[in-house]
C-alpha positions as CSV (number, residue, x, y, z in Angstrom):
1,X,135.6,18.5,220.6
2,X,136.8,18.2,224.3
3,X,137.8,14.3,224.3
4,X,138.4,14.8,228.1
5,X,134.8,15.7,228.5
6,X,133.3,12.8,226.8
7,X,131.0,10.5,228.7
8,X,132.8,6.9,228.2
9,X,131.8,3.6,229.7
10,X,133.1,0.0,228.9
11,X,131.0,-2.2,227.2
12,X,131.1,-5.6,228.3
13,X,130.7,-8.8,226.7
14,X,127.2,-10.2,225.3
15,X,128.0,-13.5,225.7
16,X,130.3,-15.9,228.5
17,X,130.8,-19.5,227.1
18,X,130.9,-22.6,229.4
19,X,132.7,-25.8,228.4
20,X,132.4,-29.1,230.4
21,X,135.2,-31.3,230.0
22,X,134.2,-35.0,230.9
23,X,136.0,-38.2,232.0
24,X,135.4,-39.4,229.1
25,X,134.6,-43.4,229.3
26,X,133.7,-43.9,226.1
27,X,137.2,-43.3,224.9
28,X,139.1,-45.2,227.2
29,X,142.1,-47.1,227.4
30,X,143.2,-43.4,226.0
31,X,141.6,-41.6,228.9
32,X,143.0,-44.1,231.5
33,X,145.4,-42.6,233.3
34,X,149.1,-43.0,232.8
35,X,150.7,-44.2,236.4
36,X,149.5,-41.5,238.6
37,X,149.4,-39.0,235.6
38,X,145.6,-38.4,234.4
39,X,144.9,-38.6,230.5
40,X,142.5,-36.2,230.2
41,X,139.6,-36.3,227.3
42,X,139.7,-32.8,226.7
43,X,144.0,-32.8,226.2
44,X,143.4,-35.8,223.4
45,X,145.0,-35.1,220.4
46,X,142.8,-34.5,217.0
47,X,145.4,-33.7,214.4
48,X,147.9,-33.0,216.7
49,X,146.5,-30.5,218.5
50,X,144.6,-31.1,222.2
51,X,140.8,-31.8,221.8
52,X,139.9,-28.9,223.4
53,X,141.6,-26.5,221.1
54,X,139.5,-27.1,218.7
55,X,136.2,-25.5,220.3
56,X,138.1,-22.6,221.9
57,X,139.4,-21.8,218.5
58,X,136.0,-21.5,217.1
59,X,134.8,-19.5,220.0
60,X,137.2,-16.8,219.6
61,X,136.2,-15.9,216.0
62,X,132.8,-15.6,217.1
63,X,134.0,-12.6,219.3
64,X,133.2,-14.3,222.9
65,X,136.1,-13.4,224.9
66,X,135.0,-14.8,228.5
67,X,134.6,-18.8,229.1
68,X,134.4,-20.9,232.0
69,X,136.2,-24.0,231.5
70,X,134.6,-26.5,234.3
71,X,136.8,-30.1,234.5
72,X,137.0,-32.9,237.1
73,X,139.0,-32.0,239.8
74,X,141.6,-34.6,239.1
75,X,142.4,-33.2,235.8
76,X,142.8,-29.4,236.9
77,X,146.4,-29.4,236.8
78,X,147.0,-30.8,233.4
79,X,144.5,-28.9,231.5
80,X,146.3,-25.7,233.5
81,X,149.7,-26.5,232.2
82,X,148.4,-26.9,229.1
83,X,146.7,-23.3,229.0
84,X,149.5,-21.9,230.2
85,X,151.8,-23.1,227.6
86,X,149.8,-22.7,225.0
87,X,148.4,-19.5,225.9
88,X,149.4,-17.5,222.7
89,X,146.9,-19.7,220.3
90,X,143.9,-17.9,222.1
91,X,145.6,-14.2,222.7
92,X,142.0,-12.6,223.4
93,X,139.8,-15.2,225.8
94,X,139.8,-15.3,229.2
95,X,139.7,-18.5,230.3
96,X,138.3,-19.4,234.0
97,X,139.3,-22.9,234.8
98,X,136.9,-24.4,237.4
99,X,137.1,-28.2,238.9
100,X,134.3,-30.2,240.6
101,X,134.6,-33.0,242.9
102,X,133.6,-36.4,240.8
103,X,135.1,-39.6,241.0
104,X,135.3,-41.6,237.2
105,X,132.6,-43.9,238.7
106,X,130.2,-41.2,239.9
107,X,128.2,-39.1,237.3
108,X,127.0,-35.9,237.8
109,X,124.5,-34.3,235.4
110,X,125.1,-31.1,233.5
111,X,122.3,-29.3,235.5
112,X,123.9,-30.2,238.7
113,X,127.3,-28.5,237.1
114,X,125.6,-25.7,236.1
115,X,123.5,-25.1,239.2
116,X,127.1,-25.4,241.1
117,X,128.7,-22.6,238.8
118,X,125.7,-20.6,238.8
119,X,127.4,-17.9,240.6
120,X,129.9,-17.9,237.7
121,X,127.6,-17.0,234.6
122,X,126.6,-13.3,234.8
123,X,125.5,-13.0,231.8
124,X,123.3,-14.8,228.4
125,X,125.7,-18.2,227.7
126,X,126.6,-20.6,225.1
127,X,126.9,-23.9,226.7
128,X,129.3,-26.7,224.6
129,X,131.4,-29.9,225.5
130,X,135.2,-30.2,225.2
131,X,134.5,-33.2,222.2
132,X,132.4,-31.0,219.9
133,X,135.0,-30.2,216.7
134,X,132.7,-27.7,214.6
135,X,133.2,-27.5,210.9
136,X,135.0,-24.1,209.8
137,X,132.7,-22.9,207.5
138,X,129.9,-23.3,210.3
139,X,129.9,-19.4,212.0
140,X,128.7,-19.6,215.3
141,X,127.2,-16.5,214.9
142,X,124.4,-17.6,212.6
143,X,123.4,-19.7,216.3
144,X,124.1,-16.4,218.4
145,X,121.9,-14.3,216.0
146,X,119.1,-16.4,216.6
147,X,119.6,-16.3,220.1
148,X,119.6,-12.5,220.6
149,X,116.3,-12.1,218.1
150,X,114.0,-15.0,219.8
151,X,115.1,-13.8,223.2
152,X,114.0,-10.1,222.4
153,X,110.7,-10.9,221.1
154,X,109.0,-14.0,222.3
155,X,111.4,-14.4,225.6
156,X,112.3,-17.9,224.5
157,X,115.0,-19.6,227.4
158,X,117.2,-20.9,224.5
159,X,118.6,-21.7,221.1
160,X,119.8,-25.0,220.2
161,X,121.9,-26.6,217.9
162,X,121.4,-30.4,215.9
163,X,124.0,-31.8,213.4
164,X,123.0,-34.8,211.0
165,X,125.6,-37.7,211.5
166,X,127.9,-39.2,209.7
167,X,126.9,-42.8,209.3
168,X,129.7,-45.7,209.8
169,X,130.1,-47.8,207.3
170,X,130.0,-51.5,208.1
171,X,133.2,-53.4,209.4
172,X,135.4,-49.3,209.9
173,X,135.9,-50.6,213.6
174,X,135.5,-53.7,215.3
175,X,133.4,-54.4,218.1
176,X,135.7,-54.8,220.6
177,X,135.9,-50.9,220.3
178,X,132.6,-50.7,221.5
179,X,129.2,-49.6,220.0
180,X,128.9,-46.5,218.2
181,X,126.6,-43.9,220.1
182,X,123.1,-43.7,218.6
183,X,121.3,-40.6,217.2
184,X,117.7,-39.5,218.6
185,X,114.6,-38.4,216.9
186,X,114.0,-34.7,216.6
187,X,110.8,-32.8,215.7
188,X,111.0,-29.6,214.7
189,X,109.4,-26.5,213.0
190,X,111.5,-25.7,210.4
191,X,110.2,-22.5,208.8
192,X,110.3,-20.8,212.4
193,X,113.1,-22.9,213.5
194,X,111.4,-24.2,216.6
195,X,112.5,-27.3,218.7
196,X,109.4,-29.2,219.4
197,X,110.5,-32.6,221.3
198,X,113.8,-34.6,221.3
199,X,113.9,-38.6,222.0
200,X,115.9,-39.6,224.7
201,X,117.3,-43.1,224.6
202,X,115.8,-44.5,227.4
203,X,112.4,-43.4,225.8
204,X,113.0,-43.8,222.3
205,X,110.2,-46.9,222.2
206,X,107.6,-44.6,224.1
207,X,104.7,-43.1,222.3
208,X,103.3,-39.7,221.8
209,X,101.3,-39.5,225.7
210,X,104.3,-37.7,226.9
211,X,105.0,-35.6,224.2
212,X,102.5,-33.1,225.7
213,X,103.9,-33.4,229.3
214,X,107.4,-32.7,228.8
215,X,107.2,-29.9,226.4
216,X,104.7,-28.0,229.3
217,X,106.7,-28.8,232.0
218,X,109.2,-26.0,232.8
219,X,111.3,-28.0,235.1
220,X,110.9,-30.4,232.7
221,X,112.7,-28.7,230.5
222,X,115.5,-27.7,232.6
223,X,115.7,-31.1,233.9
224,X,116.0,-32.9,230.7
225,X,118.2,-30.8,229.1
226,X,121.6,-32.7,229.5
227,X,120.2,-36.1,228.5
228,X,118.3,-35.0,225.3
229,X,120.9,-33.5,223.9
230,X,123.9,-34.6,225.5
231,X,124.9,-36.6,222.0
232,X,125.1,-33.6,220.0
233,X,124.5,-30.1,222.1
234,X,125.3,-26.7,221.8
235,X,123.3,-24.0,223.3
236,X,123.0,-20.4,223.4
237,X,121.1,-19.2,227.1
238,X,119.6,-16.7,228.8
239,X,121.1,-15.9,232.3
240,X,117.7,-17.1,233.7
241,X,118.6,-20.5,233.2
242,X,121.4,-20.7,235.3
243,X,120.2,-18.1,238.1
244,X,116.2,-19.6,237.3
245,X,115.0,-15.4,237.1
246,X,111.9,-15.8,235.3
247,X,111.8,-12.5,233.2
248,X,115.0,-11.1,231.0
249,X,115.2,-7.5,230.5
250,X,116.0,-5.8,227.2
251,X,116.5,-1.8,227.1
252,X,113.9,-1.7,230.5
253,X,110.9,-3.9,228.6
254,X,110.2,-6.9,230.3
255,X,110.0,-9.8,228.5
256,X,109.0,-12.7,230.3
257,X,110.9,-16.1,229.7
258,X,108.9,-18.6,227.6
259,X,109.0,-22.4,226.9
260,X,109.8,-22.2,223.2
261,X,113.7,-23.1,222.3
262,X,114.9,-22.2,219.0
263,X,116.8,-24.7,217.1
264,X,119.4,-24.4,214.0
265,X,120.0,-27.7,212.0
266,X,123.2,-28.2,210.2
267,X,122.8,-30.7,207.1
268,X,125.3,-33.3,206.2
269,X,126.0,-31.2,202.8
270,X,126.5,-27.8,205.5
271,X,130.1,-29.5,206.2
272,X,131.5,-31.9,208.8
273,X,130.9,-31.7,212.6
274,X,131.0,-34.7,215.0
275,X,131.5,-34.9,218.7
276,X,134.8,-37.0,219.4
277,X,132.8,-38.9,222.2
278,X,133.3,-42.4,221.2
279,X,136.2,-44.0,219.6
280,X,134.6,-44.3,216.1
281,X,134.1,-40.5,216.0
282,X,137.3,-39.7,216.9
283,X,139.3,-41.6,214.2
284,X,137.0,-40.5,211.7
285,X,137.8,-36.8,213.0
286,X,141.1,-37.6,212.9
287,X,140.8,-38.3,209.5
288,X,138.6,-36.0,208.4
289,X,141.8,-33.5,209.5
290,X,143.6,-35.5,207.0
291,X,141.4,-34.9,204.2
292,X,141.7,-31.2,204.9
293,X,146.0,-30.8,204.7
294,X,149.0,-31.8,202.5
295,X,152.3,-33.1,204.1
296,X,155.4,-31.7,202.8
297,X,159.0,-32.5,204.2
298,X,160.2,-29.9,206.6
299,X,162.5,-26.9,205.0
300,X,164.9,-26.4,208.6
301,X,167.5,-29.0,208.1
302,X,168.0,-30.0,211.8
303,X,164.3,-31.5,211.2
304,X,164.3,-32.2,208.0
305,X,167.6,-34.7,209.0
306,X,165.1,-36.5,211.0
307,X,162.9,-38.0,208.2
308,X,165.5,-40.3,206.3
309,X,165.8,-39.8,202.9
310,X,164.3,-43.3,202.3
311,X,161.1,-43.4,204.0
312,X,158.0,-42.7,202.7
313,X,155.2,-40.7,203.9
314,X,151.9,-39.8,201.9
315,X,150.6,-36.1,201.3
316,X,147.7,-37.2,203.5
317,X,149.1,-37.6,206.1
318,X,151.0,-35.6,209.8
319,X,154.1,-36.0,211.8
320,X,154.6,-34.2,214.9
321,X,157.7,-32.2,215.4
322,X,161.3,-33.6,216.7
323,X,159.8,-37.0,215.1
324,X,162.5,-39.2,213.9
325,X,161.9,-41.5,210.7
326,X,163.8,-44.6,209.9
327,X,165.1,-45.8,206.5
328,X,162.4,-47.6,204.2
329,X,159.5,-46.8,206.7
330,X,156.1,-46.3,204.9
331,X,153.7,-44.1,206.5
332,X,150.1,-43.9,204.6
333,X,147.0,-41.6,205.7
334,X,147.8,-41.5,209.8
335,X,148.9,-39.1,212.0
336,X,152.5,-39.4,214.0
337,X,152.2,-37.4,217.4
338,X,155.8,-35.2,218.3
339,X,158.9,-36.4,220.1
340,X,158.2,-40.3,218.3
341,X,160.8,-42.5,216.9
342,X,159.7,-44.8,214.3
343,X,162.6,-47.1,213.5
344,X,163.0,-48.9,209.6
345,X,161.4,-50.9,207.2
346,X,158.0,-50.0,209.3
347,X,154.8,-49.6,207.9
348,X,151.9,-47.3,209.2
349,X,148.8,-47.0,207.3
350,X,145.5,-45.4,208.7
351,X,146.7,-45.1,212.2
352,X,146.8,-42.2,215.2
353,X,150.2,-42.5,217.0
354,X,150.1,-40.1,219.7
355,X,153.5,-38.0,221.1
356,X,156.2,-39.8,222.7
357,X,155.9,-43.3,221.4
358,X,158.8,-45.7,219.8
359,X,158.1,-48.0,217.0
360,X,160.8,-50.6,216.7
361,X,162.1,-52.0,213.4
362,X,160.2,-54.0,210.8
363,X,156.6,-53.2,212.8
364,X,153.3,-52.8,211.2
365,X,150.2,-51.2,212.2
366,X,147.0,-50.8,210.5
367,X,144.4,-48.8,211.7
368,X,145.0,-48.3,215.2
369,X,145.0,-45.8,218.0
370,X,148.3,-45.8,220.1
371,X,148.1,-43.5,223.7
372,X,151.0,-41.3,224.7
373,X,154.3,-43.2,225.7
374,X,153.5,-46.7,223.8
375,X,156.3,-49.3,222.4
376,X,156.1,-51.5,220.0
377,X,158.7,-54.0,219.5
378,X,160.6,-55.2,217.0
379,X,158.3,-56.7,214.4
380,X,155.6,-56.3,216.2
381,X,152.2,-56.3,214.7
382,X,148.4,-54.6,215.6
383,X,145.6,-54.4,213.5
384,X,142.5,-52.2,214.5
385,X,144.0,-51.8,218.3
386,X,143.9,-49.3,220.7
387,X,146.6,-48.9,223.6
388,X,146.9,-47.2,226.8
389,X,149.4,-44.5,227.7
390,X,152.7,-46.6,228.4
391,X,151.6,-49.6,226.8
392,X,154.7,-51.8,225.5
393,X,154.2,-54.2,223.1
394,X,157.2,-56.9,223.1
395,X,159.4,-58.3,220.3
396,X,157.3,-60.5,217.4
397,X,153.7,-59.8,219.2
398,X,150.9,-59.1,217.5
399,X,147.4,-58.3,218.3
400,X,144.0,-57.6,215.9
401,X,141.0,-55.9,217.3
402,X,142.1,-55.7,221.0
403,X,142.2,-52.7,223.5
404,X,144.9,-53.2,225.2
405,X,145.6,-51.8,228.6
406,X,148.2,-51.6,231.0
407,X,146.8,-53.7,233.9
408,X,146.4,-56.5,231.1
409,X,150.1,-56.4,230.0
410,X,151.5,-56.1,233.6
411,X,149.0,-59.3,234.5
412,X,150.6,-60.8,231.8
413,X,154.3,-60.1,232.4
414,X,154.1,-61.7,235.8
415,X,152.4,-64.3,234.8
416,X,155.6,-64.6,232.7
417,X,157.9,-64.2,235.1
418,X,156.1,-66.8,237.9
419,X,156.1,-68.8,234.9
420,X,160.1,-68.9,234.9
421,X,160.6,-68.6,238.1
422,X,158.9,-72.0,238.1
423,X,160.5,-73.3,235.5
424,X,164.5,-72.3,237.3
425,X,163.2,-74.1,240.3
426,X,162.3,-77.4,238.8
427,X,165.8,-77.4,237.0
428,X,167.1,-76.6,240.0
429,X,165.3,-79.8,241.6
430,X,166.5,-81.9,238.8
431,X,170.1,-81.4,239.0
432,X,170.1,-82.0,243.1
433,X,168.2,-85.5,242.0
């Protein structure tokens, strides 16, 4: 056979993926910036690896190669450095990092997003948020299957995917986190796997009227997209949706576009999958990780010098690389971020330390969150808090069920330091008497 004769052509990809990467409010001190540097949601750490990771990981076995990464403007550069840098852990995606103009006060809607990018999505889409951490034995091509057979023979605009929730158990955080985000009512066919109506919060108390409306509606459907499944989404799309053609063409049949969107439910027993969009769902993620590994000392003796010989640190637990651990320290079911030093007779116990932060001597934390940079002083103590990048934490303090942000602890420094300058002044009066 003449090779140089062949007819050739390059197949291209079936399927772009687009990932919206929020502010993320729900999850904030963490997501408050540090100084001038922005703490992104989609660079937050789930068992030491950036958020973020986690879906583009799971996107690449499915065989999608090209996704569009759209992220507030203000948080372009960091979530660039951190592609770059990280680049060989996704060797075969080609990632388009987009920004949009959005203040952390203003929202804009995932339509509006999508209608901005349009340009951007030439072909059928899967559509996902930076939070959602899938479980591994959860293919996503059982959802792009049903995709390519519903949108072949009844047209339908799209598949969609539901997860059943983990419920909290009572007391795991305190209120002063805030309130866990609530689930939604969905109806659906299950023997043809068709999505029949979705409760939004707002209209969770309203009765069957508009059932009818909203499922004839096509704008409707379009419209109300983000909000009904906003808690737990992932969609697989026709082009149409983006570019609003009305027909999709298969192998020169027309087909035209219908109202029906496939659905795929994944059961509790199916495996875990949460999205880490409120601070509940992240520590549970977080420990969820934990479930799934087994710590064991590190083998290189430059890092293995850092872990005394003395401390302790449970199988169920994680420690970043270059971390340094003290004599006597006892570290139980948490995860210790890189570049940390944790000094001696510490204790840790079901706690997320992320990288860079410095835990004095004799401190104790129990269930808490710390941001990037954070101190804790000697003998500190914090149950159930969370802290903002650069948080320091003096000598003896302690705090239970608190976020605890910068802006409090700088308030409360001067106050301290007014409070002595007060104090010098009236000694100062006194000995002139």
């Amino acid at each position: 056979m003449d090779f140089e004769d062949s007819p050739h052509k390059i197949i291209s990809q079936e399927f772009q993926a687009v990932i919206l990467a929020g502010f993320g409010h729900e999850l904030t001190p963490l997501t408050s910036n540090h100084g001038e540097e922005a703490c992104p949601k989609a660079l937050l750490p789930i068992a030491n690896k950036p958020m973020i990771s986690h879906p583009l990981a799971w996107l690449e076995a499915s065989g999608i190669r090209d996704v569009l990464l759209i992220c507030p403007a203000v948080h372009r550069n960091s979530i660039s450095n951190f592609l770059q840098s990280d680049s060989s852990a996704f060797p075969s995606l080609r990632i388009d990092l987009q920004a949009y103009d959005e203040t952390s006060d203003s929202g804009v809607g995932t339509c509006t997003v999508l209608k901005h990018f349009a340009q951007r999505i030439q072909q059928d889409f899967v559509i996902l948020p930076c939070d959602l951490i899938p479980d591994a034995t959860f293919s996503l091509t059982r959802l792009l299957n049903k995709f390519r057979t519903e949108t072949t023979y009844d047209g339908s605009i799209a598949t969609a995917y539901f997860y059943e929730p983990r419920r909290p158990e009572k007391g795991t955080i305190p209120d002063e986190w805030g309130v866990e985000s609530t689930t939604v009512p969905v109806i659906w066919e299950e023997k043809s796997g068709t999505l029949l109506y979705v409760d939004t919060p707002d209209e969770v108390d309203k009765n069957g009227e508009e059932l009818e409306s909203m499922s004839l509606k096509h704008a409707t459907l379009h419209d109300e997209i983000a909000a009904n499944f906003s808690l737990n989404e992932r969609y697989g799309f026709s082009q149409s949706a983006a570019s609003s053609v009305d027909e999709y063409t298969e192998a020169d049949v027309e087909i035209s576009a219908s109202l029906r969107v496939g659905v795929v439910v994944q059961r509790g027993s199916e495996g875990y999958v949460a999205r880490a969009n409120t601070v509940y769902s992240y520590l549970e993620l977080n420990r969820h990780f934990l479930s799934q590994t087994s710590y064991a000392l590190p083998t290189d003796p430059e890092s293995r010098a850092l872990i005394d010989a003395k401390a302790q640190i449970s199988s169920d637990s994680i420690v970043g690389q270059t971390t340094k651990v003290g004599e006597r320290t006892t570290i139980k079911k948490s995860i210790i971020g890189k570049h940390c030093v944790i000094g001696k007779m510490v204790r840790i116990v079901g706690c997320v330390i992320f990288d860079h932060c410095v835990i004095a001597d004799g401190a104790k934390l129990d269930g808490c969150i710390l941001g990037t940079n954070t101190s804790v002083g000697t003998k500190g103590e914090l149950s159930k808090c969370i802290t903002q990048a650069g948080y320091e934490i003096a000598q003896g303090e302690g705090f239970k069920n608190e976020k605890l942000e910068v802006s409090d602890w700088a308030a409360h420094e001067t106050t301290t330091d007014d409070n002595e300058d007060d104090e010098d002044e009236d000694e100062s009066n006194t000995s002139d008497d």
